[in-house]
C-alpha positions in Angstrom: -0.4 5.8 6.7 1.9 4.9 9.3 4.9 7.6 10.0 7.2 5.5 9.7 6.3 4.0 6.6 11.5 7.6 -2.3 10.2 5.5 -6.8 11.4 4.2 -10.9 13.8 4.9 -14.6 16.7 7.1 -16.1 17.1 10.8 -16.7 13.7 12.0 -18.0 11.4 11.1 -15.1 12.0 8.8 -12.6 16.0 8.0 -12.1 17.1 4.6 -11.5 19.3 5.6 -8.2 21.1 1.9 -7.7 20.3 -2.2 -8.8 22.1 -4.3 -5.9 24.9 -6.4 -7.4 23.8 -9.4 -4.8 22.8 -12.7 -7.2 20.3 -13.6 -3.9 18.0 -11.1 -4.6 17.2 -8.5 -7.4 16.4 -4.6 -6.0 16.1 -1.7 -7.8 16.6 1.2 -5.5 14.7 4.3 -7.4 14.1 7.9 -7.1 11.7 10.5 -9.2 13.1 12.9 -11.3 15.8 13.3 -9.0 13.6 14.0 -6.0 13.9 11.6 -3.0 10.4 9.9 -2.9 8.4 8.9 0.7 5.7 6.6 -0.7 5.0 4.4 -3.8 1.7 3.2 -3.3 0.5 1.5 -6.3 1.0 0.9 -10.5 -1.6 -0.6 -12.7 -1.0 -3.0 -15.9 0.6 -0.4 -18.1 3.0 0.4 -15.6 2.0 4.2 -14.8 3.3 4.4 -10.9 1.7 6.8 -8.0 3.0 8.0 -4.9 3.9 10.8 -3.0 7.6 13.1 -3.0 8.9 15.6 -0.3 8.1 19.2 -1.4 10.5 21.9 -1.5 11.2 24.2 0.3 8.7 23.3 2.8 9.1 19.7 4.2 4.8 18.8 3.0 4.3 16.1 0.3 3.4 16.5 -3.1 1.8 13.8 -5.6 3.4 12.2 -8.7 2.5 9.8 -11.4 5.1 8.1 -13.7 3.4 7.0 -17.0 4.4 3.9 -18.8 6.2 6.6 -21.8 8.5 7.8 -18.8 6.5 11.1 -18.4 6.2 12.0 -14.9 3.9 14.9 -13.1 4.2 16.5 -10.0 1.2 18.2 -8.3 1.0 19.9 -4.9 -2.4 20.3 -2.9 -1.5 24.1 -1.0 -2.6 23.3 2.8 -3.0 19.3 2.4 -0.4 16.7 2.3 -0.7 14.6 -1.3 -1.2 10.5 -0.9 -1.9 9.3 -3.9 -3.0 5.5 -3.1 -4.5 3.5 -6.6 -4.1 4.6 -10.4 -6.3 2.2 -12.5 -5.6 1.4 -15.9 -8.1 4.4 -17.4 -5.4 6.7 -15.3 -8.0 7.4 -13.0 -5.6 7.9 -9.9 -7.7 7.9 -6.2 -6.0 9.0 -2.9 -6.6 11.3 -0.1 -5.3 14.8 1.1 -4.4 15.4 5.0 -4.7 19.0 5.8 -1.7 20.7 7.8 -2.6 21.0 10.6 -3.8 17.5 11.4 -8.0 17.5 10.8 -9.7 14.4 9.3 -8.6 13.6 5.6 -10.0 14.2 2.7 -10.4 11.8 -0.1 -9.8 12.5 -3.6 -10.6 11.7 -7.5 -7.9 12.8 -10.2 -8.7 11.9 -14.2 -6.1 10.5 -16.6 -6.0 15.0 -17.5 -5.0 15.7 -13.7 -8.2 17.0 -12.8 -8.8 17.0 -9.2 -12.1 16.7 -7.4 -13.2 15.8 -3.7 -14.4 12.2 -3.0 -16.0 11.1 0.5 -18.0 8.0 1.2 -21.9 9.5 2.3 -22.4 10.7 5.4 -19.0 10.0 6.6 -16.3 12.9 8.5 -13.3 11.8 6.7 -12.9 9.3 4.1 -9.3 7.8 2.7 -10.1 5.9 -0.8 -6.8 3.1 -0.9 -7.7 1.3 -4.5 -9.8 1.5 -7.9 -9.8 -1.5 -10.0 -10.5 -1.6 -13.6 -14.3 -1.5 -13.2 -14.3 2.1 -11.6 -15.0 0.1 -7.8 -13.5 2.0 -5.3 -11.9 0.3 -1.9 -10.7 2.2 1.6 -12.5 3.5 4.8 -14.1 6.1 6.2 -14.6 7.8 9.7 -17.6 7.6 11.4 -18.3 8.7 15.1 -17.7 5.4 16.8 -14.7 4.7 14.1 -13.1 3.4 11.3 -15.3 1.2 9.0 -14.7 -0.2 5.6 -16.3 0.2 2.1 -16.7 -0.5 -1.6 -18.7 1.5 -3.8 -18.8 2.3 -7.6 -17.4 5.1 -8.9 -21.0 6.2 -10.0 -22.1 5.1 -6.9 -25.0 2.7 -8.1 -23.5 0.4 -6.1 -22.3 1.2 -2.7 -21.6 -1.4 0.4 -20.1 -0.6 4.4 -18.0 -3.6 5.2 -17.1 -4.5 9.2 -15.3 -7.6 10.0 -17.2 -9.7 11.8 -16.5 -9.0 16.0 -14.1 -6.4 15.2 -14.5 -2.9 16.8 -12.7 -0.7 13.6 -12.5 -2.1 9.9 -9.9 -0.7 7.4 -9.8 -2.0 3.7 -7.0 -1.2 1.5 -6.2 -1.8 -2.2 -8.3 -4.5 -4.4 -7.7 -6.3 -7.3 -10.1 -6.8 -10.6 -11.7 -10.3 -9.8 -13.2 -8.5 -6.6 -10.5 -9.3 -3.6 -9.7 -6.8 -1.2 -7.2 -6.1 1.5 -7.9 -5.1 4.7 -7.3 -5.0 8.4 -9.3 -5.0 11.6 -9.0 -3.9 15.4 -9.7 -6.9 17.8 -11.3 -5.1 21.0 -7.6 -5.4 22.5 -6.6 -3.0 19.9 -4.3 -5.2 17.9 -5.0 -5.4 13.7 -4.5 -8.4 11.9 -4.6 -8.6 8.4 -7.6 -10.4 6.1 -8.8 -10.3 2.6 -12.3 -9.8 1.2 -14.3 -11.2 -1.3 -16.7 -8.5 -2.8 -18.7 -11.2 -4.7 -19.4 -13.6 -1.8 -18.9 -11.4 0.9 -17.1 -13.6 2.6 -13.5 -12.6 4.6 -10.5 -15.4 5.3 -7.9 -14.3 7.5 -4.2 -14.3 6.8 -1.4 -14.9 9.1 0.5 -12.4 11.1 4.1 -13.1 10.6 4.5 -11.8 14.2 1.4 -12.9 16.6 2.3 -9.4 18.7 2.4 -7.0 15.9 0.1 -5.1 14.1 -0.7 -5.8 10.1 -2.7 -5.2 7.4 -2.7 -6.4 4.0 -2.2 -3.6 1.6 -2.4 -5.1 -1.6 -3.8 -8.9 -3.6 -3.1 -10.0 -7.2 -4.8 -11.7 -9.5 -3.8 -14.8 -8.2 -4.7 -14.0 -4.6 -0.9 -13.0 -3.9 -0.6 -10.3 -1.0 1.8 -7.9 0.6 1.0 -8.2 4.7 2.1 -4.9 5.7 3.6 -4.2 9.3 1.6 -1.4 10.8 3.2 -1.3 14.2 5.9 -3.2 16.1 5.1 -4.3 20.5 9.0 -4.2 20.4 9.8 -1.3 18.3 11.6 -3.9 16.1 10.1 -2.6 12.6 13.1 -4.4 10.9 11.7 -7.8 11.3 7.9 -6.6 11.1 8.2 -4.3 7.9 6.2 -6.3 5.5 5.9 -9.7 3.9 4.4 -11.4 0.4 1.7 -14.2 1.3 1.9 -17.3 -1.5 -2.0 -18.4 -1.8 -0.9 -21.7 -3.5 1.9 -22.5 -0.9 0.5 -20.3 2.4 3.5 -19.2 2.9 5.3 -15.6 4.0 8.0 -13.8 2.5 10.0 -11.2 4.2 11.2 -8.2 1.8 14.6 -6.6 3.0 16.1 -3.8 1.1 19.7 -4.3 1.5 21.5 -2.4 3.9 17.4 -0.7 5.0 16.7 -0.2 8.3 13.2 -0.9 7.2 11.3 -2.4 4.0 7.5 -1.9 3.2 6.7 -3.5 0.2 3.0 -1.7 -0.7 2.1 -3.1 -4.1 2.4 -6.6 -5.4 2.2 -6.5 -9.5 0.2 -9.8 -11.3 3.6 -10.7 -12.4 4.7 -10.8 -8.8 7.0 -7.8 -9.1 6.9 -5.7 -5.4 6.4 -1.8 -5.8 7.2 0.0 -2.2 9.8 2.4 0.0 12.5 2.1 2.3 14.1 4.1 5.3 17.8 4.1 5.3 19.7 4.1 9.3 20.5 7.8 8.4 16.3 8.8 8.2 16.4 9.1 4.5 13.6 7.3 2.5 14.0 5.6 -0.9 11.3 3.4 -3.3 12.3 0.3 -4.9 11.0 -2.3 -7.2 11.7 -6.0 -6.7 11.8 -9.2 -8.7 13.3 -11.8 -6.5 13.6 -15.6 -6.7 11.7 -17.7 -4.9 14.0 -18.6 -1.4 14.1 -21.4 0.8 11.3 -21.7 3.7 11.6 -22.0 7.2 9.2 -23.2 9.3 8.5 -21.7 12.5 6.0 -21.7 15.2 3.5 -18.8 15.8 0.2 -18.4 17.6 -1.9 -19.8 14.7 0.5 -22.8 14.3 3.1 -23.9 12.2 4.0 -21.0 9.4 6.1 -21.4 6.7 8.7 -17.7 7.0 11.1 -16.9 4.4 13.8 -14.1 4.3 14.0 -12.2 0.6 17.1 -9.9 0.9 
C-alpha cells in the first residue's frame, strides 16, 4: 500500500463524522466506532465494510469489519500490521499482515466467525491477496526472486493461474469483480506503472488511461459494469492532490477525479455496482478520514495527454 495512501454509521459502530452541505457533490466523511480509520479497502453487496484503524496505544494498525446490522469488530495481529483488502458476500474477508519490523508480508484468510489462517500463493516469499469474489477466486500478487507477479487462484486451489502483463518487468493485480474482471498494474522497464484490467475468462488485458502520463497508477477496483477506480500510486511532482485517484466510465471512457472537500488528498479504493465510491482521505494537518460518495455525474473536459485526447472531470 502506498504510505501515503479513517470509515461508515451512527453511535453503535461506525460514526457518521460529517455529510458536506455542498449540492455539487454528496460526501460522507466517516469514522469507526469513534476510532479515526487509515484504510477502507473494500464492501461487498450486503454492505459489510473492511479496512484497517490505528491501534492504541501503539501507533500499528488493527483490522475491522462493519456488517450490514451495524456490528462492527476490531482485531489486532500482535507483531503484524492488519490490511484487510476484500470481504465477499459469504463474509469471507482476505488481506495480508506486514510484520513490524518491515519483512515480506504475509497473506491471510479470515471466515464470516473471525477465524484467522495464513494464505500464500505456492512457492512464493510473500504473498498480498487484494480481492475474493463471490465464487471463492482469489486476486493479488506475490513475491518471487526476480519480483512482483500476479495471480488468481480458487480458494480450494483447483484452479490456480500466474498472470504477467505482456513486456512488463513486475505485475500487480488488485481487487476483481464476479463476472471475472480484475485490476491491476504493471512496471514498464522504466519503472513507471500504468493501470489495466484483466479478463480471467479470455485472458486477455486492455489498458486504461493514466489521468497523468508521468504518474504512477493502478486500478484498484472494477464493477459489474466494467466501472473502475484508477488509483494514484506515486506522483513525478509530488503533486498527489491532482493524482489521488479517479473513476473510469466503460460506456463513456471517461475519468473522474474524486476530491474530498477541503482533503489534501482523496483515494477512492472501492467502486460499489451501484457506483457508490468507498475510500480514505488525508486532511493538511496529517490526519486520515474514510468517506463514502454518491456524486452526480459532472461536466467533462477534454484535455490532451500522451495517449490522446481524454475526457477529465473534477467530482468535488
Amino acid at each position: 500500500m502506498p504510505s501515503r495512501p479513517a470509515v461508515l454509521l451512527a453511535f453503535a459502530c461506525l460514526t457518521l463524522a460529517a455529510t458536506s452541505a455542498s449540492a455539487q457533490h454528496q460526501y460522507q466523511l466517516l469514522t469507526a466506532d469513534g476510532r479515526p480509520i487509515r484504510y477502507l479497502l473494500d464492501s461487498n453487496d450486503q454492505g459489510d465494510m473492511v479496512g484497517s484503524v490505528p491501534s492504541v496505544p501503539d501507533g500499528g494498525l488493527d483490522g475491522f469489519r462493519r456488517s450490514a446490522n451495524g456490528a462492527t469488530s476490531f482485531w489486532s495481529t500482535p507483531g503484524f500490521l492488519a490490511y484487510p483488502t476484500s470481504i465477499n458476500n459469504a463474509g469471507t474477508i482476505v488481506g495480508v499482515n506486514i510484520p513490524v519490523p518491515a519483512a515480506l508480508p504475509q497473506g491471510f484468510i479470515r471466515s464470516s466467525a473471525g477465524v484467522e489462517t495464513p494464505y500464500n500463493f505456492p512457492d512464493a516469499l510473500g504473498t498480498v491477496p487484494f480481492g475474493i469474489n463471490n465464487d471463492d477466486v482469489l486476486s493479488g500478487f506475490y513475491i518471487t526472486p526476480s519480483g512482483r507477479k500476479g495471480f488468481v487462484r480458487s480458494l480450494t486451489g483447483a484452479f490456480s493461474r500466474t498472470v504477467e502483463y505482456p513486456g512488463a518487468t513486475e505485475t500487480q493485480l488488485f481487487a476483481l469483480n464476479d463476472l471475472g474482471l480484475v485490476g491491476g498494474g504493471y512496471y514498464d522497464s522504466a519503472g513507471a506503472v500504468a493501470p489495466f484490467l484483466y479478463d480471467i475468462t479470455t485472458e486477455t488485458f486492455t489498458p486504461l488511461p493514466k489521468p497523468t502520463v508521468d504518474d504512477n497508477y493502478i486500478v484498484s477496483s472494477v464493477n459489474e459494469s466494467g466501472d473502475a477506480i484508477v488509483f494514484g500510486l506515486a506522483s513525478a511532482a509530488q503533486n498527489y492532490v491532482d493524482v489521488s485517484s479517479f473513476v473510469f466510465d466503460a460506456s463513456e471512457g471517461t475519468l473522474t477525479q474524486l476530491n474530498v472537500p477541503g482533503a489534501l488528498e482523496t483515494y477512492g479504493y472501492d467502486l460499489r455496482n451501484d457506483g457508490t465510491v468507498l475510500g480514505y482521505y488525508q486532511n493538511p494537518d496529517g490526519s486520515f478520514g474514510g468517506f463514502s460518495a454518491v456524486i452526480p455525474e459532472p461536466t467533462s473536459l477534454v484535455l490532451f495527454s500522451g495517449a490522446g485526447l481524454l475526457a477529465l472531470r473534477r467530482r468535488r
